[in-house]
C-alpha positions in Angstrom: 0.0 0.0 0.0 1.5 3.7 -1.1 0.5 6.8 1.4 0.4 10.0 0.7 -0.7 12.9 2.9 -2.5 15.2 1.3 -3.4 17.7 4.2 -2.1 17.5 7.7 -1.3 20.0 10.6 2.0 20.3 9.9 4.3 20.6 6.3 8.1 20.4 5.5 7.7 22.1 2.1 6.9 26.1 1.2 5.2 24.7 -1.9 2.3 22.7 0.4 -0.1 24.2 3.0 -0.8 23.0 6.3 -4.0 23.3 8.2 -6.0 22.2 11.4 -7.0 18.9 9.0 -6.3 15.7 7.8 -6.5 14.0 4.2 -4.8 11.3 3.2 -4.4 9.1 -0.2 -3.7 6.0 -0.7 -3.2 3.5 -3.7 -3.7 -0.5 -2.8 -4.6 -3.3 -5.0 -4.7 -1.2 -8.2 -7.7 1.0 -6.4 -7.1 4.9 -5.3 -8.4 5.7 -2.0 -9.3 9.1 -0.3 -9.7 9.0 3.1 -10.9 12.2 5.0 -10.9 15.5 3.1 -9.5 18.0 5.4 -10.7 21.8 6.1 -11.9 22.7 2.8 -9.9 22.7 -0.9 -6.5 22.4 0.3 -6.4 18.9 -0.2 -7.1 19.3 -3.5 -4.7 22.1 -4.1 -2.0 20.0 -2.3 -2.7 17.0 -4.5 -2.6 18.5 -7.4 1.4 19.5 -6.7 1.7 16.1 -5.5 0.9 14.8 -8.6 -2.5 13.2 -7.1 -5.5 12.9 -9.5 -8.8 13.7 -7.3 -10.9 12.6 -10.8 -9.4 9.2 -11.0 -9.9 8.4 -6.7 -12.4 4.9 -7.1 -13.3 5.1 -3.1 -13.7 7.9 -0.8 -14.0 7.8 3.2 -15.1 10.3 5.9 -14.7 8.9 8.8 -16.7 11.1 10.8 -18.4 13.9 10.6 -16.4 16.9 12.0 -15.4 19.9 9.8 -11.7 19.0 9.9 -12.4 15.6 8.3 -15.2 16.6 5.8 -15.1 20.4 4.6 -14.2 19.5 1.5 -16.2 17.4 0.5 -17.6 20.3 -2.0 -14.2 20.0 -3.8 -14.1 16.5 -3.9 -17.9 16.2 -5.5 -17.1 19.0 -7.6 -13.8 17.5 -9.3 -15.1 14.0 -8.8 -18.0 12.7 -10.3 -18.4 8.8 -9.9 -16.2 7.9 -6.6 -18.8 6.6 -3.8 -18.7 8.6 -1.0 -18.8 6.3 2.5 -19.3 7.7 5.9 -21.0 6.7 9.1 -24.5 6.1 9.4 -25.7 9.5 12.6 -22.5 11.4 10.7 -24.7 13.8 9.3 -26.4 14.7 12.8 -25.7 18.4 14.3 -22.7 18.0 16.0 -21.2 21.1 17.8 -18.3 22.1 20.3 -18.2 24.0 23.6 -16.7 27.2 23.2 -16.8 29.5 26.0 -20.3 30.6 26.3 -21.5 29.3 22.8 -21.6 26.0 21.0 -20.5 25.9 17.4 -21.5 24.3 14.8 -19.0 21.3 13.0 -20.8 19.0 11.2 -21.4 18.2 7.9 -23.1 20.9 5.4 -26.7 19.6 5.1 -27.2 20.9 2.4 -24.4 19.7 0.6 -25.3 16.0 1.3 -29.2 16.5 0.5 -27.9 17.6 -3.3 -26.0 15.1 -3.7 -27.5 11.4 -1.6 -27.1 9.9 -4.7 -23.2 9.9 -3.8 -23.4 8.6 -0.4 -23.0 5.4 1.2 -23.7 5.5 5.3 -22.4 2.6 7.1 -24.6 1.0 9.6 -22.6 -1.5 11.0 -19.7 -3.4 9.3 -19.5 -3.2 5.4 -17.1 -4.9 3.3 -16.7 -2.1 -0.1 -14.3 -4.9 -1.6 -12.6 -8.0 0.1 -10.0 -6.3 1.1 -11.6 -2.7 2.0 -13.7 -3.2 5.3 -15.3 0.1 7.1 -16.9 -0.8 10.6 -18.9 1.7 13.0 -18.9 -1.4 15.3 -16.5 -0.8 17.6 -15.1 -2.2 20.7 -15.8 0.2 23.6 -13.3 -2.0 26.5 -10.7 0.8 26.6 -11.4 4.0 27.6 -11.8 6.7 24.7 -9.9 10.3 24.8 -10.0 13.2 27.5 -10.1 15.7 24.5 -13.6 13.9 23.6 -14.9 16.5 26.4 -16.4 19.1 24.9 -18.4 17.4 21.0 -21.8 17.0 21.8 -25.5 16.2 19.3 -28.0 18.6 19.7 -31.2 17.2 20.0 -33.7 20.2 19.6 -32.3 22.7 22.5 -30.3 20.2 24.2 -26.7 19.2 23.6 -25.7 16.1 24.8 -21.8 14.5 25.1 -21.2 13.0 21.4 -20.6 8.8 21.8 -19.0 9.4 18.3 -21.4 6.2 17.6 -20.7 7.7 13.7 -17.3 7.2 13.6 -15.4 4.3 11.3 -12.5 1.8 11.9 -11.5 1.5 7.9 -9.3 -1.7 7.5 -7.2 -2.7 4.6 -6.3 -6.1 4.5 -3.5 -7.7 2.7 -2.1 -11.4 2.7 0.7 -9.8 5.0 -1.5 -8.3 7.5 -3.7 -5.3 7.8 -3.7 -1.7 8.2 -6.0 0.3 10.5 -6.9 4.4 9.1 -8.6 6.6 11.2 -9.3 9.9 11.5 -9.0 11.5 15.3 -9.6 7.7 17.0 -12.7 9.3 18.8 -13.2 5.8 19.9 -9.8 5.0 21.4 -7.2 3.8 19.4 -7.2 0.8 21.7 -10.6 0.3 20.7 -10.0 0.1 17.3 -6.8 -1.9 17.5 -8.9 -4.3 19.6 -11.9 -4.7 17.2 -9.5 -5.2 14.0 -7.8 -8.1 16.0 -11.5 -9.8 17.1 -12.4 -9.4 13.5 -9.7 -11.1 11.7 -7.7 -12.6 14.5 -5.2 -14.2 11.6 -4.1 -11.3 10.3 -1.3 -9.7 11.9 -1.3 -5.0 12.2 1.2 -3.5 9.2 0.6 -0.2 10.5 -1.9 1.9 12.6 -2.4 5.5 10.8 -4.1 8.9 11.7 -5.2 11.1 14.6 -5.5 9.6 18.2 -7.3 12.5 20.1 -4.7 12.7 23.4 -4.3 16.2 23.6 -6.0 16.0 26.9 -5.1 13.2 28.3 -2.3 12.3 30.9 1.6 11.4 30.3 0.4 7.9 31.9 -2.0 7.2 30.0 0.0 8.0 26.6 2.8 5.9 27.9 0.2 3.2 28.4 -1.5 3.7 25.5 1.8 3.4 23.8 2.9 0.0 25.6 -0.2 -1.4 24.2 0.2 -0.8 21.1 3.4 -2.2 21.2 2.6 -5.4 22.6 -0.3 -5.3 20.5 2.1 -6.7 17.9 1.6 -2.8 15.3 4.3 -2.6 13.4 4.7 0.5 12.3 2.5 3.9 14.0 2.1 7.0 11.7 0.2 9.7 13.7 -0.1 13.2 14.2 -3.2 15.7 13.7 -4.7 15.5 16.8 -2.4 13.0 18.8 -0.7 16.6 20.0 2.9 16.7 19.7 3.5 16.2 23.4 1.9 13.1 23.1 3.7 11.9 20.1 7.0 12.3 21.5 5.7 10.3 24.8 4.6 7.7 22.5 8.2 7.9 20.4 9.7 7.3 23.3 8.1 4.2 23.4 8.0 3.0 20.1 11.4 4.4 18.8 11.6 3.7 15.1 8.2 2.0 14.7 6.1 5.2 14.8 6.8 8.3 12.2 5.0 11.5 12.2 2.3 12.8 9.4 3.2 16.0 7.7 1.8 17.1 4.3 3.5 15.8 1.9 4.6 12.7 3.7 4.6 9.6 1.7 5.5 5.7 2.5 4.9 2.6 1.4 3.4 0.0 3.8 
């Protein structure tokens, strides 16, 4: 599997921009795969000087439904005309953030995915898009999930209530080598996902666990345990960054050592 990093926090080149977003492309089993879609055109802007064709992606993910993940998503339909579009079943719900003395708005634009259903797939439960392409809101709640989830919440008419990010997806990529696990901010613990891709194909060993983990808020310990587990979890290789917070990707580096390299745009490997 080829990555590239189309949008991410953080760049190591003048020529590509950076944002509070993530995006990232991929090419496995002769299919091109968009996963997330960052801020808003960016990732389109990067990809074109990254020699990335958004008209030729076959498969494209959200893998929730926060801003950072999905604003642009009008770009993508707009220079994309035939790629499905697959996202979590509740992603399109009115989901906001506490802000001091306001909630704001970060969800998907409604009217956006009412023009365009035709292009949407919502996953209800596990889906297999090809036998090696499986996308799963099923996901193991054993570990607990993020500090930083504090503060995402549903409205429900006048009432906001603490988000269970039950419309986040676990996409898995399996190859006769093992698998890989994407996500986009781990919402759900990256434990949790680690630990549902292992119950679901216990024969396949972890290539690589890539994306955000969401542990700006929570504690050295935890990181460093988080990080143990992982490592004993058998992954062999961790690319993170976005919202893993750069305090706890060092923790977790100094854990991992060489097994876990850091998302930039730009950043490309082959897994």
């Amino acid at each position: 599997m080829h990555l590239t990093t189309l949008v991410e926090n953080t760049s190591r080149s003048d020529d590509l921009a950076s944002q509070n977003g993530l995006s990232l492309y991929l090419e496995d089993h002769g299919k091109r795969i968009l996963f997330d879609m960052g801020l808003d055109d960016t990732f389109f802007r990067n990809a074109e000087k990254l020699g990335v064709d958004i008209s030729r992606v076959d498969y494209a993910i959200l893998s929730h439904g926060h801003y950072d993940h999905c604003g642009g998503l009008e770009t993508f339909l707009k220079h994309n005309t035939r790629a499905p579009v697959f996202l979590g079943s509740g992603s399109d719900q009115p989901l906001y953030s506490e802000r001091p003395e306001k909630y704001r708005y970060i969800g998907l634009d409604d009217t956006l995915v009412d023009a365009n259903s035709e292009r949407f797939s919502w996953v209800e439960g596990n889906r297999d898009v090809t036998p090696w392409l499986h996308l799963t809101r099923k996901i193991s709640m054993a570990e607990p999930r993020p500090e930083s989830n504090r503060g995402n919440y549903i409205r429900d008419e006048d009432e906001y209530l603490p988000d269970p990010f039950a419309h986040e997806i676990l996409c898995i990529l399996k190859e006769t080598d093992g698998m890989i696990l994407l996500t986009g901010c781990g919402h759900s613990g990256i434990l949790n996902m680690v630990d549902t891709a292992q119950e679901g194909f216990p024969d396949l060993p972890i290539k690589a666990v890539i994306g955000g983990f969401h542990l700006l808020r929570d504690s050295r310990q935890e990181v460093e345990r988080i990080a143990k587990r992982l490592s004993e979890s058998g992954c062999g290789r961790v690319i993170t960054g976005h919202c893993t917070g750069q305090e706890a990707t060092q923790i977790m580096k100094d854990t991992l050592g060489d097994r876990l390299d850091i998302l930039y745009s730009g950043y490309t490997t082959e897994i």
